[in-house]
N, C-alpha and C positions, 0 to 999 in steps of 0.2 A: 486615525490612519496609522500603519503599520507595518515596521519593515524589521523582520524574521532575520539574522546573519545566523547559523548554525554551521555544525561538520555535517549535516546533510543537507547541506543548500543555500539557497537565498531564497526568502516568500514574505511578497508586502503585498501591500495595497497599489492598484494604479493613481497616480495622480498626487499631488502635493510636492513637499519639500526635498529636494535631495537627501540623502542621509537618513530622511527618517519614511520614507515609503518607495515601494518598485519604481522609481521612475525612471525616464529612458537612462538617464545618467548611469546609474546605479546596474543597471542591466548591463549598460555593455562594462562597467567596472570590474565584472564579477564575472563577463564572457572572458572578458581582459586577463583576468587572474587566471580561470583555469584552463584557458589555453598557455598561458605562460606556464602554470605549474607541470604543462605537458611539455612543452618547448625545454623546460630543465630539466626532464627524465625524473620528474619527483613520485613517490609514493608507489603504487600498484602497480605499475608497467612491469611485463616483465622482461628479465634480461634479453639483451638485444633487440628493444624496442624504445630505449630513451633515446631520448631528444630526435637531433639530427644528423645524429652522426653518420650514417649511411648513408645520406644523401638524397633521401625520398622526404618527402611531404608528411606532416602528419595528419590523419583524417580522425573527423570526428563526426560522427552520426546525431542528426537532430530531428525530434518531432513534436509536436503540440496536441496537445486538446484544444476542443472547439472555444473554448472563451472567447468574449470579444474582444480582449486584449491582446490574442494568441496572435495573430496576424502583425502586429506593432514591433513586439518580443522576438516572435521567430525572424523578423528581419536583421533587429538590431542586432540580435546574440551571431547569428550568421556573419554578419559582415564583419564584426568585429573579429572574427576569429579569420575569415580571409586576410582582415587585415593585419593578421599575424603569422600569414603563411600558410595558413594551415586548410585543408580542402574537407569543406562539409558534403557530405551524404544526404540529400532533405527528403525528409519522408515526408513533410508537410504532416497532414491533419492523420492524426496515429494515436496510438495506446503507448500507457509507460513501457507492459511486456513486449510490446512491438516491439520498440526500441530498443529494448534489454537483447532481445534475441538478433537483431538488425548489426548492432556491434563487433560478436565474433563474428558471423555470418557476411560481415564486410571486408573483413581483419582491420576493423578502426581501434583504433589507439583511445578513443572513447565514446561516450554520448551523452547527450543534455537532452533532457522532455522539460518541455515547457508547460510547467501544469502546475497549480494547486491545488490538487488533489478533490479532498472532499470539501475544500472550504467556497463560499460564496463567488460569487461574479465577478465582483470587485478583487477578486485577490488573482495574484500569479506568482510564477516560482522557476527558477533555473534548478532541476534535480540530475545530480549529476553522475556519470557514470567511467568506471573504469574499464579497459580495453575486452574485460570478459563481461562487460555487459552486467553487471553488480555496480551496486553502489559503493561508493567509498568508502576506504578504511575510516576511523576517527583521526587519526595521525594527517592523512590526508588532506581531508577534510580540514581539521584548521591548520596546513601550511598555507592552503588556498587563502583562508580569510586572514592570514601574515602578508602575505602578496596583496592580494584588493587593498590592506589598510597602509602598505607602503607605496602602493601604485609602482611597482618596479619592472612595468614593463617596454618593453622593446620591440617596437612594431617593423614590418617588412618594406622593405623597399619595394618600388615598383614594378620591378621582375622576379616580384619573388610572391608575392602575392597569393594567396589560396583562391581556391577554382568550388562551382558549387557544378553536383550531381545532384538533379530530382532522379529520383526511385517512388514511384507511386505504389509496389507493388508487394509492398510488405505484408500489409496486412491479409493479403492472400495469402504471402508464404506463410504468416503466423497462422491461421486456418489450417493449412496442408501439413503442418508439423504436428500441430496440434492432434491432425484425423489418424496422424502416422505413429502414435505413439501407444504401443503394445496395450496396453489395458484398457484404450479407448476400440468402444466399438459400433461404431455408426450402423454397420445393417441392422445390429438385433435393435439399435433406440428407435428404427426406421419402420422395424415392425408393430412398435406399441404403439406407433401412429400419437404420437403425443402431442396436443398443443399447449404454448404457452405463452404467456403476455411477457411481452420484454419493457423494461422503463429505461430511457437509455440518456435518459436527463438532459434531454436535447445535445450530447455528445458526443465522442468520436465511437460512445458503444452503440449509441442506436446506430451504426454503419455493422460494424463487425459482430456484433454477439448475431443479429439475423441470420446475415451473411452463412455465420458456424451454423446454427441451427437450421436452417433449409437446408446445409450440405448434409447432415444428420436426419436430413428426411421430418422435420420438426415442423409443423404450423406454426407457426410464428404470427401475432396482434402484437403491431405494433403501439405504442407509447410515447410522447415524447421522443422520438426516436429523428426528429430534424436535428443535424447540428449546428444548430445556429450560436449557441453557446450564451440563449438567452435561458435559462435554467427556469424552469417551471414550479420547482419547490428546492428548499435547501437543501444540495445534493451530497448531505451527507445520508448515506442509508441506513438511515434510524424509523424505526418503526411510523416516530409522530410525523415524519415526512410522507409516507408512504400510504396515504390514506386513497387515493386515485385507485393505484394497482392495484389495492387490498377488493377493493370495490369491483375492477374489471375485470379479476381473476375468476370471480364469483360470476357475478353475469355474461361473464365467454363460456363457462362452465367448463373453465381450461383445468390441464393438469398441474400445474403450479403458474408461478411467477417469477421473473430472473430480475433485477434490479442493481447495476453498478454504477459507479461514480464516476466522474469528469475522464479521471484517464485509465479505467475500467484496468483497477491492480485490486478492487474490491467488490465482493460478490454477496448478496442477498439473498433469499430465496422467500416467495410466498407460497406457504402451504397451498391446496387445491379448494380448503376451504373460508380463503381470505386471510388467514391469521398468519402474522408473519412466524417465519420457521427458526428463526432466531440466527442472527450471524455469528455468532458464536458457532451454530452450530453448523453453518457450509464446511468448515475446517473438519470440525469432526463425522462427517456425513461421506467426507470425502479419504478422509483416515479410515472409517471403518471399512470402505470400497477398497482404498490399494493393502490395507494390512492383511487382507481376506485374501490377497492375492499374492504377496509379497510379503510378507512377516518380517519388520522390524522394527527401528527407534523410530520415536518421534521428538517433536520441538515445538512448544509456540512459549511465547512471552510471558512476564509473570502478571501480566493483567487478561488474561484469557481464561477462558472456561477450565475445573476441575476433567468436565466434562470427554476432554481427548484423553488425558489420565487416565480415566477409566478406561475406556474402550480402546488405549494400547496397551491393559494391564489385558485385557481380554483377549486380544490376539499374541498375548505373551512379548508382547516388547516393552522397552524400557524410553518413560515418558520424562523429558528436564524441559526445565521453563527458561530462558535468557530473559536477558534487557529487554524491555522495549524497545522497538527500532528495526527495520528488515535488516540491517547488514549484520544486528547483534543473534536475528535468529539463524538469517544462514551462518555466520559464524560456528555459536553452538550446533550447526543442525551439520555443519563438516567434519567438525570436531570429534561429532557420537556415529556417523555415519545414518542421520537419518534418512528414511526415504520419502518421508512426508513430513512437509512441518508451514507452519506461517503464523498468523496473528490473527484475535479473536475479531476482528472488526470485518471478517470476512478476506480475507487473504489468504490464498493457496498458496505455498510453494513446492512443487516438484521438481528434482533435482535434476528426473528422467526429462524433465524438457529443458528445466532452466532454475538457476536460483534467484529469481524473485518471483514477486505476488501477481499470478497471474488467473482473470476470471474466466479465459476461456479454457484455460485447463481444468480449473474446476467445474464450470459449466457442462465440460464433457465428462467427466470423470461422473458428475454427478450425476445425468443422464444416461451413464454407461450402469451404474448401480442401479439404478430404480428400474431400468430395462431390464434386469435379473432378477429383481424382487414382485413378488404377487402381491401388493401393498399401494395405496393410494402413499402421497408423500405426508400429509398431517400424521398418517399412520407409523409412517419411519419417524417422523421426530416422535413421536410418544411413545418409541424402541427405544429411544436415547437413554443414559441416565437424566433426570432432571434436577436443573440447575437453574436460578435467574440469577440474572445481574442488576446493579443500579449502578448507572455510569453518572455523577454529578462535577460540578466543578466549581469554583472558586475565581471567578475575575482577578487578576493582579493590580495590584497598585504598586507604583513607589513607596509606602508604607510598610509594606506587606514582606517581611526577610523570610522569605520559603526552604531560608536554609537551616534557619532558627528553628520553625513548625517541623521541618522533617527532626531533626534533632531531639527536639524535648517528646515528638510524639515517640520516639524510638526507645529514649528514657522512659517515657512513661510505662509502656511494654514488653520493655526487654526483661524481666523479672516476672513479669506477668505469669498468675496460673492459669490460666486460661489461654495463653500463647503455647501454640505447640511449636513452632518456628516463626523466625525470624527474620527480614534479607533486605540488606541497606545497599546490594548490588546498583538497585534503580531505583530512590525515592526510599522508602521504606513499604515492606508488603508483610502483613503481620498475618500469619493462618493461625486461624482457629481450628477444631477440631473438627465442627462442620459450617464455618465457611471463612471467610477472609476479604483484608481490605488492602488496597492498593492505593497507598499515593506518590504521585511523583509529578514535578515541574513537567509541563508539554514542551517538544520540540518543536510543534507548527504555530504552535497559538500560546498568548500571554494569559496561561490558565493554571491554578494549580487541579490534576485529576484528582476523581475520588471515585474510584470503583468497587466497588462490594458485590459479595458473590455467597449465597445462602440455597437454601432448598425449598423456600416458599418467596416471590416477592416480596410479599409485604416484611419477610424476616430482614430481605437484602437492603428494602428501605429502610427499617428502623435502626440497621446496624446506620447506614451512610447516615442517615439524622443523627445518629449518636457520635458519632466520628467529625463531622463537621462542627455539633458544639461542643466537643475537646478542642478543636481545631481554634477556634473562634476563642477558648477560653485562655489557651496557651497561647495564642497571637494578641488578644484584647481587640480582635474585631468587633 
C-alpha cells in the first residue's frame, strides 16, 4: 500500500495505516492543509483575494470521479474545509477539466478533484487547484505539504462555519463552452454523420464524452460507460488495455474510437480499423487542426513524441519541450505564447478554453478536423510523421538511490558521440540523432520511467533494453 505526498497532490491507496496510505485520517489532513494554505493568502491567489481580509467566505470548488472511494473522500475533504469556514461548490460526480473551468467561472479561490487519475480502483487523490482553475505552483505546492507535516491549523467556530452549494450543472456548461469555441464545428461533424464507440471506463466519461457527442450530432455505442467506478480493465489508456474497443470498433464498423481515463483529462483514439491511433498522437492530430487554422508555438513535455516537432516545423511555428508535469507545460506553454500544447499520454491543452488537459476539447477539435478531411482516421495517422515509443519502468525499492542512476547515467553520456543533446531539466533525456531516451523518477507512482522513442518499434525496444541494462549495471541491480 501507498501514500503519494507530492507539490501536486496527495495519491495513496484506500485502506491501511495512517501515514503510509489514503486513509480517511490523512485526507482530511491534507483538506486541512490546503484550506489553511488558502486561509493565509499563501502562493497563487491573486492580489486582493488572500485570506479574509474582506470579510467574505473563501470558496472552493469540488468534484470526483466515479471510484468507489470517491463518495468517502468527497465527504471527508468537504467537511473539513466547512470546517474551516470556508463554503464549497459540489459538483459531485465530474471531470478534472470540469472543475478546472468550474473555478473562475464560480470566482472560487480554488478547487480539489478527487481522482487518481489513470491508476487502479484502489487508489485516490486530492488534486488541487488555484483560484484560475490551474494547478499549483511547485512553491505552492510544498508550502501545503509544510502545513499537513506541522498540522498548524485553526479551525472555525460555530458561526463561522462554511455552507456547501450542490451545482449539478457543470458538466453541461463544460459541453456548451466546449460547442462555443471558434474552431469547433458541430454542423459540419453533424453532416459526416459519424459514429463512434466511446470506452468511458465505467466513469464520470461514459456521462459526458456521449453527452458532447450527440450534441455534435455523433452515433455514439456505448462501452463501459456506467459509472460505477468498478473499472473493467486498467484504466490506464494503453493499448494492452484496450483490447474490447479495438474489437467493437471493428464490428460496429464505426468511424473510430474515443477512450479516456477516470477523470477524462486524457484522450485515446482507435483508428476505424481497430488499431490504436497512438496517444501520442491525439496531441498531435489535434496541433495539426488548430495550427492549420491559427499559426503558432507549440509545447508538450520532454517525454512526448518528436512527432508535434514536426508538424509545428510544418505550419511554421516554433516547437519546446518542458518538464513533465501539466503545470510545467502550461508554464512553458505562457511563457512562448503557445496556442496548443499538453502531454504525449494523450492530454490536450487549449488555452482558447482553458490551461489544462482536457478530452472534450480535444474530442471536438478532433472531430472538427476529420469533418474537413476526405480521409478515413487509420488514414490520418499514416499523414503523420512516424515515430514509436517504448514506455518501460523500473519498480522502486529502498535499495534503489535513483539519484545516483540519473547521475552516473548522465556521466556516462554527456561526452558521448553519439549524443546530440543533453537535458537534466527532468530526470535526464539524452537525444540521439534519430531517437532518444527519457528517464526520470514518477510523480504518481514509486517507479523509475524509461521511455524511448525511434522510427521503427523494435528500434525503440532495443534502445529501452539497452538502457535498462546500463541502468541495472550502474545500480548493481
Amino acid at each position: 500500500m501507498t501514500l503519494i505526498k507530492s507539490i501536486s497532490g496527495i495519491r495513496g491507496t484506500i485502506g491501511g495505516k495512517v501515514g503510509d496510505n489514503l486513509t480517511p485520517v490523512d485526507a482530511v489532513k491534507f483538506a486541512s492543509a490546503y484550506g489553511t494554505f488558502l486561509k493565509n493568502g499563501s502562493g497563487d491567489l491573486p492580489a486582493g483575494r488572500h485570506g479574509l481580509e474582506d470579510g467574505r467566505k473563501l470558496k472552493v470548488v469540488i468534484g470526483r470521479d466515479a471510484r468507489i472511494s470517491g463518495p468517502m473522500i468527497h465527504n471527508l475533504v468537504m467537511n473539513t474545509l466547512l470546517g474551516l469556514g470556508i463554503d464549497v461548490i459540489d459538483l459531485g460526480l465530474s471531470t478534472t477539466p470540469t472543475v478546472e473551468i468550474a473555478v473562475p467561472m464560480e470566482g472560487a479561490d480554488g478547487g480539489i478533484i478527487l481522482t487518481a487519475s489513470h491508476n487502479p480502483k484502489q487508489w485516490n487523490a486530492l488534486k488541487l487547484l488555484n483560484s484560475k482553475g490551474e494547478f499549483l505552483s511547485g512553491a505552492a505546492g510544498e508550502l501545503i505539504l509544510e502545513i499537513a507535516e506541522s498540522e498548524a491549523f485553526d479551525f472555525s467556530d460555530v458561526d463561522s462555519l462554511g455552507e456547501i452549494t450542490v451545482n449539478d450543472a457543470y458538466m453541461d456548461i463544460h459541453i456548451d463552452a466546449v460547442l462555443n469555441l471558434p474552431l469547433v464545428d458541430a454542423e459540419a461533424v453533424a453532416k459526416r454523420k459519424f459514429k463512434v464507440v466511446v470506452d468511458g471506463v465505467n466513469s464520470s466519461g461514459g456521462i459526458i464524452i456521449p453527452k458532447l457527442l450527440e450534441q455534435m450530432g455523433v452515433e455514439c455505442v456505448k462501452l463501459y460507460c456506467e459509472p460505477n467506478g468498478h473499472f473493467p480493465h486498467n484504466p490506464e489508456p494503453l493499448k494492452e488495455h484496450l483490447g474490447d474497443i479495438c474489437k467493437l470498433v471493428v464490428e460496429e464498423k464505426a468511424d473510430f474510437g474515443i477512450v479516456v481515463d477516470p477523470d477524462v483529462d486524457r484522450l485515446a483514439f482507435i483508428s476505424n480499423d481497430g488499431e490504436m491511433f497512438g496517444e501520442e498522437y491525439t496531441l498531435v492530430a489535434c496541433a495539426d487542426y488548430v495550427l492549420s487554422k491559427t499559426p503558432g508555438n507549440t509545447v508538450s513535455n520532454m517525454s512526448s513524441s518528436r512527432a508535434l516537432r514536426d508538424i509545428t516545423n510544418k505550419h511554421n511555428g516554433s516547437y519546446q519541450a518542458s518538464a513533465v508535469g501539466e503545470v510545467n507545460v502550461v508554464e512553458l506553454m505562457k511563457k512562448t505564447n503557445a496556442i496548443i500544447g499538453g502531454e504525449g499520454n494523450g492530454g490536450i491543452i487549449y488555452p482558447e478554453s482553458h490551461y489544462g488537459r482536457d478530452s472534450l476539447v480535444g474530442v471536438a477539435l478532433f472531430l472538427t478536423h476529420l469533418a474537413n478531411l476526405d480521409m478515413t482516421v487509420a488514414e490520418l495517422r499514416a499523414s503523420y510523421p512516424q515515430y514509436y515509443m517504448s514506455k518501460n519502468k523500473i519498480e522502486l525499492t529502498p535499495k534503489i538511490d535513483v539519484n545516483a542512476i540519473l547521475v552516473a547515467m548522465t556521466e556516462k553520456y554527456k561526452n558521448d558521440s553519439s549524443t546530440s543533446s543533453l537535458s537534466t531539466i527532468d530526470g535526464v533525456k539524452i537525444d540521439f540523432a534519430e531517437n532518444w531516451v527519457h528517464l526520470r523518477k514518477s510523480n504518481t507512482e514509486p517507479i523509475i520511467r524509461i521511455y524511448t522513442e525511434a522510427q521503427t518499434q523494435q528500434l525503440a525496444d532495443d534502445l529501452a533494453i539497452r538502457i535498462i541494462d546500463e541502468i541495472k549495471a550502474v545500480s548493481g541491480l
